[in-house]
C-alpha positions as CSV (number, residue, x, y, z in Angstrom):
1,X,28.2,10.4,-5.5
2,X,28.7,7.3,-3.2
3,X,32.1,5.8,-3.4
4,X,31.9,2.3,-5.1
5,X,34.2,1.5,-2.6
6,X,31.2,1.4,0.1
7,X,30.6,-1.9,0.7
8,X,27.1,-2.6,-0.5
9,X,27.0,0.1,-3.7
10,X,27.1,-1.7,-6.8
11,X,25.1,-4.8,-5.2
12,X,22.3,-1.8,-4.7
13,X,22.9,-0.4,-8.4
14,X,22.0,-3.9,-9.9
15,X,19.3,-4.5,-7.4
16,X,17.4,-1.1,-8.9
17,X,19.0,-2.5,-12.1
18,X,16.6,-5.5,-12.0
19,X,13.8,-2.6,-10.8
20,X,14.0,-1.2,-14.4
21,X,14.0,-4.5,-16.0
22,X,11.0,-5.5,-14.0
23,X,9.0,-2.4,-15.1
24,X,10.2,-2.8,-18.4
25,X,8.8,-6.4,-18.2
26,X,5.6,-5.3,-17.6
27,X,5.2,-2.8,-20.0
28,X,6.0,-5.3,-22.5
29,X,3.7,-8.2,-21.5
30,X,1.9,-8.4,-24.2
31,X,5.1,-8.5,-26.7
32,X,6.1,-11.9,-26.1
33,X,9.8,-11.2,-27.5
34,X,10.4,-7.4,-25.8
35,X,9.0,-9.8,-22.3
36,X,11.3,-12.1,-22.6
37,X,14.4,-10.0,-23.3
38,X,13.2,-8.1,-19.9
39,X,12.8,-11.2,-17.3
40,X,15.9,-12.4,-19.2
41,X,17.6,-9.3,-17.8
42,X,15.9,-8.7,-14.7
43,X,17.1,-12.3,-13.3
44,X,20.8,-11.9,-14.8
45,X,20.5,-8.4,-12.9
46,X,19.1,-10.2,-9.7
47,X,21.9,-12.6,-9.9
48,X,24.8,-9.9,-10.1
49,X,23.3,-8.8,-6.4
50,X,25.1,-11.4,-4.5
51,X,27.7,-11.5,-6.7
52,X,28.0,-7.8,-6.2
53,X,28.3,-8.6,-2.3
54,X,31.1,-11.4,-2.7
55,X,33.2,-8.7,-4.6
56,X,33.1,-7.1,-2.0
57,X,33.6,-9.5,1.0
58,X,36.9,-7.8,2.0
59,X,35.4,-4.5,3.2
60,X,32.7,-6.6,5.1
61,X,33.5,-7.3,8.5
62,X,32.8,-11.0,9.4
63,X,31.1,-11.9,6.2
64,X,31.6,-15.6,6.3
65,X,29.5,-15.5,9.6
66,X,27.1,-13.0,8.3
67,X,26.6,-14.0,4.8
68,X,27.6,-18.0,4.7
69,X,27.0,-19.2,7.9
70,X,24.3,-21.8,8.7
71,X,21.8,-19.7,9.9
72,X,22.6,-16.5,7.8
73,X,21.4,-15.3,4.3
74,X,23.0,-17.8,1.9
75,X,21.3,-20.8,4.1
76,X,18.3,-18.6,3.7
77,X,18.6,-18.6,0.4
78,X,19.0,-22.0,-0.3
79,X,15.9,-22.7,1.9
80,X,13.9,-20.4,-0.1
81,X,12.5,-22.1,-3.1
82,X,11.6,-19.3,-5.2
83,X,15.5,-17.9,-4.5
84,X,17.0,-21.3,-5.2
85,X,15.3,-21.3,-8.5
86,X,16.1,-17.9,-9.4
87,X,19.7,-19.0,-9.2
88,X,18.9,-22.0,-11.4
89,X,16.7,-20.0,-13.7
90,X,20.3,-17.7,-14.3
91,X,22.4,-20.4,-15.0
92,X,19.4,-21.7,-17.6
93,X,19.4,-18.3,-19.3
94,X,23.3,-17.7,-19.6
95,X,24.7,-21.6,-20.4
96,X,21.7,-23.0,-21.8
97,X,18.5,-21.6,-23.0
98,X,15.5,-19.2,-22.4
99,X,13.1,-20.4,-19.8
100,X,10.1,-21.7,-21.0
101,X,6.8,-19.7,-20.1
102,X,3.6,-20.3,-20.5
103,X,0.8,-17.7,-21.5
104,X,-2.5,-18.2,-19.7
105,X,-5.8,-16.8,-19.3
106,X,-7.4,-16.4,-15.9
107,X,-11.0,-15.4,-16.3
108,X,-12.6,-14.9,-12.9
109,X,-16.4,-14.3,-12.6
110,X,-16.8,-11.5,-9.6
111,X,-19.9,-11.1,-8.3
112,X,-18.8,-11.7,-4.7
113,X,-16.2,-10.2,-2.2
114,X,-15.1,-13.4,-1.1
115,X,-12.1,-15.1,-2.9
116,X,-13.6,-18.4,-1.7
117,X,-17.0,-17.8,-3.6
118,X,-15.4,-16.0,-7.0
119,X,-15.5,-18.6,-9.9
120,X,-12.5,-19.0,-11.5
121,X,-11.5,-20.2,-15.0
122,X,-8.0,-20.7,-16.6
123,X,-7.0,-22.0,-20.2
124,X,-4.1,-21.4,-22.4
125,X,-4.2,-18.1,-23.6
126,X,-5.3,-17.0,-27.3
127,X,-6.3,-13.9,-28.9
128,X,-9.0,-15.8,-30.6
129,X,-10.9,-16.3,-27.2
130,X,-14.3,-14.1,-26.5
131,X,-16.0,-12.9,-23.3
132,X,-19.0,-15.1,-24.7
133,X,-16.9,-18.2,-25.2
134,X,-15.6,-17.4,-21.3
135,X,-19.3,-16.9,-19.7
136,X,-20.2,-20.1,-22.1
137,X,-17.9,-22.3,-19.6
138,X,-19.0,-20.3,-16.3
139,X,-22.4,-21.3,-17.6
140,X,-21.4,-25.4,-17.7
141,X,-20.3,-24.9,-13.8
142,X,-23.5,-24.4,-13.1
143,X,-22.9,-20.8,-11.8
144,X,-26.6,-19.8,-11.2
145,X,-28.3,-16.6,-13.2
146,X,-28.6,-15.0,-10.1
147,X,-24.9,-14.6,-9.6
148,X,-24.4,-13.8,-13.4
149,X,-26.6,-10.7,-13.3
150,X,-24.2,-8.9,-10.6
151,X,-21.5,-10.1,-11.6
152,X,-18.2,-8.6,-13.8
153,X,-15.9,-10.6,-15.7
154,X,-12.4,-10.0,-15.0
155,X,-10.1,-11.7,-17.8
156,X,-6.2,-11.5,-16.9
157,X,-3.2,-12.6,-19.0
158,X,-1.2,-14.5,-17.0
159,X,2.6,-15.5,-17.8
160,X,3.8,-18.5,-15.7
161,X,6.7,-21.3,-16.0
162,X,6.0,-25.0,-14.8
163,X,7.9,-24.5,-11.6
164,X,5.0,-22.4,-10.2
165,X,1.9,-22.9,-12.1
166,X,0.0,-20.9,-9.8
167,X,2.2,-17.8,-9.4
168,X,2.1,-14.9,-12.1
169,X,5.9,-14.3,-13.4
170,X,6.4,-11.5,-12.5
171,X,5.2,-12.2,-9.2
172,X,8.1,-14.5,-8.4
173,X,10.4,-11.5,-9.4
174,X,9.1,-9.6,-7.1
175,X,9.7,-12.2,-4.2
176,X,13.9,-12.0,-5.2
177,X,13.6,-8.5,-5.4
178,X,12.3,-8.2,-2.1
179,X,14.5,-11.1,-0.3
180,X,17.9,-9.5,-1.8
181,X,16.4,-6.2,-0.3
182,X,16.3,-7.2,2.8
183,X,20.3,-8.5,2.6
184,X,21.2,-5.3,1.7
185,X,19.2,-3.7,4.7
186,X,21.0,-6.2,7.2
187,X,24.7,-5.0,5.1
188,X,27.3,-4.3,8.2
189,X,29.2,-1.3,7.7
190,X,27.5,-0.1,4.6
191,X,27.1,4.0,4.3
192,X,23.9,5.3,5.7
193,X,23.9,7.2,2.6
194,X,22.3,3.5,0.9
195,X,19.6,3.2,3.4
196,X,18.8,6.9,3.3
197,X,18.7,7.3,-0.6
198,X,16.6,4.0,-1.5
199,X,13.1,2.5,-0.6
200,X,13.6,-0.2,0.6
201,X,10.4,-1.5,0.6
202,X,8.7,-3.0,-3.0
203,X,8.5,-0.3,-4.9
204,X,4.9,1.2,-6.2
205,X,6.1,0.3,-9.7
206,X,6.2,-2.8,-8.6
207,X,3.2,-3.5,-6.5
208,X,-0.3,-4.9,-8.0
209,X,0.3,-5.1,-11.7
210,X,-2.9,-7.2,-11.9
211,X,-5.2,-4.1,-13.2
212,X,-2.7,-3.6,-16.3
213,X,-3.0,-6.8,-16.9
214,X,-6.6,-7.6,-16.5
215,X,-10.0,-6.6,-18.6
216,X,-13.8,-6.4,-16.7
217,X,-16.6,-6.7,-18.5
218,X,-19.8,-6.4,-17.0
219,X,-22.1,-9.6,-17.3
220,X,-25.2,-8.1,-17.7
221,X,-24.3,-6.0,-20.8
222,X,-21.3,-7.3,-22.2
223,X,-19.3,-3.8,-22.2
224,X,-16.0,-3.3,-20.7
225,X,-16.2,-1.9,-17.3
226,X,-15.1,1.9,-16.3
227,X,-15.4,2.5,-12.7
228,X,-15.4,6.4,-12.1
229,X,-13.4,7.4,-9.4
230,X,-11.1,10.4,-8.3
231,X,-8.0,10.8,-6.0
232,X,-8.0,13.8,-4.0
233,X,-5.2,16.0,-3.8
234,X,-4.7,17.7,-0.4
235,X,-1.5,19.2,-1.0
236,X,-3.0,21.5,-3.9
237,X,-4.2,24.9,-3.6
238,X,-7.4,23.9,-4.3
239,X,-8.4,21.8,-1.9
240,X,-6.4,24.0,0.9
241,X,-9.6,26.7,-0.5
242,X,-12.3,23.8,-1.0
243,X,-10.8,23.2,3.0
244,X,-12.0,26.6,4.5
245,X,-15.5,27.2,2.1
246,X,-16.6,23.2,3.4
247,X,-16.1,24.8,7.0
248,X,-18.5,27.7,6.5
249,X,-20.7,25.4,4.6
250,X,-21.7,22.7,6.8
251,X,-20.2,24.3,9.8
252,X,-17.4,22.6,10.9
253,X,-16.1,25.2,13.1
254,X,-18.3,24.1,15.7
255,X,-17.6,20.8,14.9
256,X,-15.7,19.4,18.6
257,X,-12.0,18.4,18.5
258,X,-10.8,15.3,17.2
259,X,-11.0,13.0,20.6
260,X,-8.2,11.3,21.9
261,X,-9.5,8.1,23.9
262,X,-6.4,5.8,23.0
263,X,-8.4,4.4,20.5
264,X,-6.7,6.0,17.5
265,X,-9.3,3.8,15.0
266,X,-12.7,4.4,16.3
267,X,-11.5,8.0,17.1
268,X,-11.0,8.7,13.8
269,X,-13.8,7.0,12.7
270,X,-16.2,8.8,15.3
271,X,-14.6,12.2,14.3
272,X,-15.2,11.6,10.5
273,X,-18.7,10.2,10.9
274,X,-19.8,13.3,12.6
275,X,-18.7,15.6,9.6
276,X,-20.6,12.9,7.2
277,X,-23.7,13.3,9.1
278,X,-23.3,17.3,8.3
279,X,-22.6,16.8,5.2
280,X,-25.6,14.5,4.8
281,X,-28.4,17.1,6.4
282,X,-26.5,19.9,4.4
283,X,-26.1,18.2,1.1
284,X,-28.9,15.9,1.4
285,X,-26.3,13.1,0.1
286,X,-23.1,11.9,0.8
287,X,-20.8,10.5,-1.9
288,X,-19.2,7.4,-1.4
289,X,-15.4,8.1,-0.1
290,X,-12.4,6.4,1.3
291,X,-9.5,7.4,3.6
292,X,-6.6,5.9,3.6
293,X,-4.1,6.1,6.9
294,X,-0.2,5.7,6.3
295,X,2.8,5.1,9.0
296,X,3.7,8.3,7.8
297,X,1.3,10.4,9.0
298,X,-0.4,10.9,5.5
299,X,-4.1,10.7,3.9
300,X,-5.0,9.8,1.0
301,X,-8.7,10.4,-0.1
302,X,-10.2,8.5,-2.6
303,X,-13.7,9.1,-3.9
304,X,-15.6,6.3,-6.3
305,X,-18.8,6.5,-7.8
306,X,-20.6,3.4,-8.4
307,X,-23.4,3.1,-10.7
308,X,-24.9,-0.4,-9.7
309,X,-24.2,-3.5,-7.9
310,X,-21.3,-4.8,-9.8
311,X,-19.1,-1.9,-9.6
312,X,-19.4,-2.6,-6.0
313,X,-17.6,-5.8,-6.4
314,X,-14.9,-4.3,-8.9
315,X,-14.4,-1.1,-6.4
316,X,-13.4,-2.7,-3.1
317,X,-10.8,-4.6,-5.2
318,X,-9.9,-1.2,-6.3
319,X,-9.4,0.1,-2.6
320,X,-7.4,-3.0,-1.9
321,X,-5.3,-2.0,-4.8
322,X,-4.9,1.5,-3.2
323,X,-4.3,0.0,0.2
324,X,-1.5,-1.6,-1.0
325,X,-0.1,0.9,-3.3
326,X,-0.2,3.5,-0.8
327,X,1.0,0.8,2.2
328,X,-2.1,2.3,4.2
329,X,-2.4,0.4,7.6
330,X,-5.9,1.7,8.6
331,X,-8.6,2.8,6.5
332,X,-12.1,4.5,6.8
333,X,-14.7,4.2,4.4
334,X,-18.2,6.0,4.6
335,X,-21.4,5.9,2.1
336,X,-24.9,5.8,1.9
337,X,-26.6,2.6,1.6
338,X,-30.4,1.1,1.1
339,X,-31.1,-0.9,4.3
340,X,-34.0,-4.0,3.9
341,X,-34.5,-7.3,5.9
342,X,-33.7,-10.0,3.2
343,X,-35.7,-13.0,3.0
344,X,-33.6,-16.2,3.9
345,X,-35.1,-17.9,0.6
346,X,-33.8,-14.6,-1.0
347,X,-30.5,-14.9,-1.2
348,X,-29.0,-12.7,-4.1
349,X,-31.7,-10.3,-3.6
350,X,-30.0,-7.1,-2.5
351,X,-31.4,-4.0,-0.2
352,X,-31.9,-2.1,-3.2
353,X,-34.0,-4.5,-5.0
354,X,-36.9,-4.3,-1.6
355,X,-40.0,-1.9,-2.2
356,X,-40.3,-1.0,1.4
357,X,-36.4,0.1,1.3
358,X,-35.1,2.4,4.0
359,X,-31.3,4.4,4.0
360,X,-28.1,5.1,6.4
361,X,-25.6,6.9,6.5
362,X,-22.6,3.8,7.1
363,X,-19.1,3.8,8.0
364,X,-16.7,0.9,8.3
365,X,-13.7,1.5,9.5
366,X,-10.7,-1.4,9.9
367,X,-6.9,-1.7,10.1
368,X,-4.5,-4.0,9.3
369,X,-4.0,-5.3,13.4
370,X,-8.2,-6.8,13.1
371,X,-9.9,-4.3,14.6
372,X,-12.5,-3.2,13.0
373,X,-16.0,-0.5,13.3
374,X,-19.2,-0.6,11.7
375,X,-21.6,3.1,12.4
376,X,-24.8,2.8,10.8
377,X,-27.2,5.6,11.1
378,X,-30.5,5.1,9.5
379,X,-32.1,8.3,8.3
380,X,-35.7,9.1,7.0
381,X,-36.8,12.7,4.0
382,X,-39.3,15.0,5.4
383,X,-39.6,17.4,2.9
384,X,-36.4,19.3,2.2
385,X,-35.0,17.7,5.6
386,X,-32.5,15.1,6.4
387,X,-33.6,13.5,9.8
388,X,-31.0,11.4,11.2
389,X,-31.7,8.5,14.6
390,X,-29.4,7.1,16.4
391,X,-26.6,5.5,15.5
392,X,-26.1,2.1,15.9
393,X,-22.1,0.5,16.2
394,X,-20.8,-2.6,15.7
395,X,-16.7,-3.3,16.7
396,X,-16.5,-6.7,14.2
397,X,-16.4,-6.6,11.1
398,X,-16.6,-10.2,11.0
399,X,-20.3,-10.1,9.2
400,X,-19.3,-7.4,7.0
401,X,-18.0,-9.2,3.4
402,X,-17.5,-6.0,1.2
403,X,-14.2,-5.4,3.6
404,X,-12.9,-8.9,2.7
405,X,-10.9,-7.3,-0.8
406,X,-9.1,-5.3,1.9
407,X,-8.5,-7.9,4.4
408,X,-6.8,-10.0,2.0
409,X,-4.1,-7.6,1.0
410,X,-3.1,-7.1,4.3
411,X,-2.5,-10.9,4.8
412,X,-0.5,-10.6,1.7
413,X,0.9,-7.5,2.8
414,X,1.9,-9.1,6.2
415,X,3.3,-12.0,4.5
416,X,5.4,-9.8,2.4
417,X,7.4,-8.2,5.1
418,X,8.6,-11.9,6.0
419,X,10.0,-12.5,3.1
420,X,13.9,-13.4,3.8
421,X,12.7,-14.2,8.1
């Protein structure tokens, strides 16, 4: 065990402290009392960090300069309005009272996957409330039938305080969790043994609570929502077997190396988009899958099936979900797809709606730098026979909306990491 004379060791103790009271948090969200009694915790907890690092000020070499000089973290701090009231809310909670929160409920109509076009309306929560009574105020916006028949309803319970009326509570925790986390990375002369044994990073447990928090019903028939999906699992023993039979079965093995052109994005997606097109001709489908690409070196495989045009909207938020969870910075995404020219006075009509309809075989491909890869190869039935043409690429993605879910978690992603600049 670490010495708790190493500078840095207790501060790190009550930093996972407030971890555990965080998670506790949330699995209590819908317990008023057992919630409160949580965040009460968690911020006492996130408090004790820096006074965990003043303790220990003597076996810190130049802390004044490092920790309270004018350009250093407790400046930070103070310039940090989420951090500053953190501090306040502490004092609040030990000398005074408990904060007061606020329960709402954000009801967003999703039948877009652009944040700027998704309807939103918020009230004050209550149990009472219906779906019906929800779509009944969509309905007064004007939002047109159109929209409505696509489109899922996604009802969240939101806790917030009057500070931040726009922030979810827990998200704010997150924020201090994150900013002390980054103090203790910057900790001279702490053991490497603290670095080594912690992730310093949010933790998964801690990442996009939205979905636990959240409800979708589908507009058109008033039933919750299940998307079917499946992570695959590459590590089992299964899928090292399911490995070697899809080789023999659509022939892999003659299948050309992976390329290495210095493009590591549209290698990949080249590389993977010639196995779909086997796949295709051999299966005479393809199922709608998603990698995943981490910075350490890992692949995670995610396979959704979508049973109409809604789930469309609900999955890519799904994939944004994993994207964050799994801190993927590139992914590739490959499916089939109806392809139709869409009237311009058509505008919610979709390819699949068209009589004269055609299909492709598409891959989109995009990491978190911008770059981004659109295949598209249209592909006719004779018979028993996939025929494939040629395949047409794009390198934007700038026309391509369904990516937007994705884009917008690696803004928030990216904005993460400068948390405590």
């Amino acid at each position: 065990m670490e010495n708790v004379k190493t500078p840095g060791y207790t501060a790190c103790n009550r930093l996972f402290d407030a971890q555990t009271h965080w998670v506790r948090a949330l699995e209590s969200y819908f317990s008023p009392d057992d919630f409160r009694i949580e965040i009460n915790a968690c911020i006492q907890a996130l408090r004790n960090v820096t006074f965990a690092l003043q303790a220990d000020k003597s076996l810190i070499p130049n802390f004044e300069q490092w920790y309270e000089g004018s350009e250093e973290w407790q400046s930070k701090m103070r310039a940090d309005e989420i951090m500053k009231w953190s501090v306040n809310a502490r004092n609040k909670i030990v000398k005074a009272k408990d904060l007061e929160l606020h329960s709402k409920l954000r009801a967003s109509l999703v039948g877009s996957y652009l944040d700027s076009e998704i309807p939103i309306f918020q009230s004050d929560y209550s149990p009472q409330i219906s779906s019906n009574v929800i779509l009944a105020e969509f309905r007064k916006k004007g939002i047109s039938a159109d929209y409505m028949k696509h489109a899922q309803l996604r009802i969240e319970r939101r806790w917030v305080i009057k500070d931040f009326p726009k922030t979810e509570f827990l998200k704010l925790l997150s924020h201090c969790w994150i900013f002390l986390s980054r103090i203790l990375q910057d900790l001279p002369n702490a053991s490497p043994h603290l670095s080594l044994e912690r992730d310093w990073d949010l933790p998964p447990c801690m990442l996009d609570n939205d979905e636990f928090r959240s409800c979708w019903i589908k507009v058109s028939t008033g039933q919750v929502s299940i998307l079917n999906s499946r992570t695959v699992d590459l590590s089992s023993e299964h899928s090292r077997k399911q490995k070697v039979e899809s080789a023999k079965r659509y022939g892999l093995d003659t299948l050309l190396s992976f390329k290495n052109t210095g493009n590591e994005l549209y290698d990949r997606a080249k590389y993977f988009f010639e196995i779909a097109k086997k796949m295709l001709k051999t299966d005479k489908h393809h199922v709608f899958i998603v990698f995943l690409f981490t910075r350490n070196k890992e692949v995670a495989i995610l396979e959704l099936q979508p049973e109409e045009r809604s789930d469309k909207y609900r999955m890519w938020h799904k994939i944004a979900s994993e994207v964050k969870l799994k801190k993927a910075y590139s992914i590739i995404c490959i499916s089939e797809a109806w392809t139709a020219t869409i009237p311009i006075d058509q505008p919610f009509q979709h390819a699949a709606e068209v009589p004269n309809r055609g299909e492709a075989l598409k891959l989109i491909a995009a990491s978190e730098d911008g770059a981004g890869i659109r295949f598209v190869a249209p592909f006719t039935r004779s018979g028993k026979e996939i025929i494939i043409h040629e395949t047409q690429e794009e390198y934007s993605l700038d026309s391509v909306n369904v990516i937007a879910p994705v884009l917008a978690a690696w803004k928030e992603m990216a904005e993460t990491r400068k948390i405590g600049d």
